[in-house]
C-alpha positions in Angstrom: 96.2 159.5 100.4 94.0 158.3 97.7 94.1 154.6 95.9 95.4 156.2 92.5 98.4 157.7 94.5 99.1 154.6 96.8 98.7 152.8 93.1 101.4 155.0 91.2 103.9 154.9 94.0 103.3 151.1 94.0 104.0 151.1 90.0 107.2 152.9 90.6 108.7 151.0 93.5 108.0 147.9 90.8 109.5 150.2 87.5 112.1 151.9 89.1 113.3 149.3 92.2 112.6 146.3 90.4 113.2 146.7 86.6 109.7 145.6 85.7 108.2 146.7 82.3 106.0 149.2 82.9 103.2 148.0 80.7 103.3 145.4 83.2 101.7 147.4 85.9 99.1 148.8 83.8 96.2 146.8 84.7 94.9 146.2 88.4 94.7 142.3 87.6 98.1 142.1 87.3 100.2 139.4 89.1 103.2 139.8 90.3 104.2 136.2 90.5 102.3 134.8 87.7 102.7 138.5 85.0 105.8 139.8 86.3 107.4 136.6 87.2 108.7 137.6 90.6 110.9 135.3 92.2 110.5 134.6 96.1 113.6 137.0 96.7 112.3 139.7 94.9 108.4 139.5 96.0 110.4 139.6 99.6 111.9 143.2 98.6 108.8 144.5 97.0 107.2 143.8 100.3 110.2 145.7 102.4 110.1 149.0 99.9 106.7 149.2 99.9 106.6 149.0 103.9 109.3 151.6 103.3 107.7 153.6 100.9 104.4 153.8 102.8 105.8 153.6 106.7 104.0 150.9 107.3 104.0 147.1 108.3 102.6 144.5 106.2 101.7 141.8 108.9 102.0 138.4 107.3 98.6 137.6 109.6 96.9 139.9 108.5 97.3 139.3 104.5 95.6 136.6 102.1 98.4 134.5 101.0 96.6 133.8 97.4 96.3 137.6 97.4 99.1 139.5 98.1 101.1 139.3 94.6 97.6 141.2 93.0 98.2 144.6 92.4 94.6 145.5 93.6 94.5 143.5 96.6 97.9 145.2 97.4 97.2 149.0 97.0 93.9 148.3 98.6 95.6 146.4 102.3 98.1 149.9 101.8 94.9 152.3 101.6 93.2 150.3 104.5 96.8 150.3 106.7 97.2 154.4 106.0 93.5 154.9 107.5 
């Protein structure tokens, strides 16, 4: 799967699961604590969809703390985990 596909599906689990604005997700830089304004709770189920989405499992040792709410740093850790 390529990083523009992992991307979109990431954009739409965030659109269409979470009620975000789209024009939101646009750019890569996007945070989603600090742009969005996701709450705890809700960076929580991101996390669990996109495991979903993807079939994979997003190890909380294995991620960057200061990272993870970064739209690039996220589609990148799912590209990496789907190698």
């Amino acid at each position: 799967m390529q990083k523009i596909e992992i991307r979109e599906k990431i954009n739409n689990i965030l659109v269409d699961k979470l009620k975000v604005d789209e024009q939101l997700t646009k750019k890569d830089t996007t945070s989603l604590v600090d742009d969005i304004a996701l709450d705890s709770l809700q960076m929580l189920n991101f996390i669990l969809l996109v495991e979903e989405c993807f079939d994979i499992c997003i190890d909380a040792d294995e991620i960057e703390n200061d990272k993870i709410g970064q739209l690039s740093y996220i589609t990148d850790y799912v590209y990496k985990k789907l190698l």
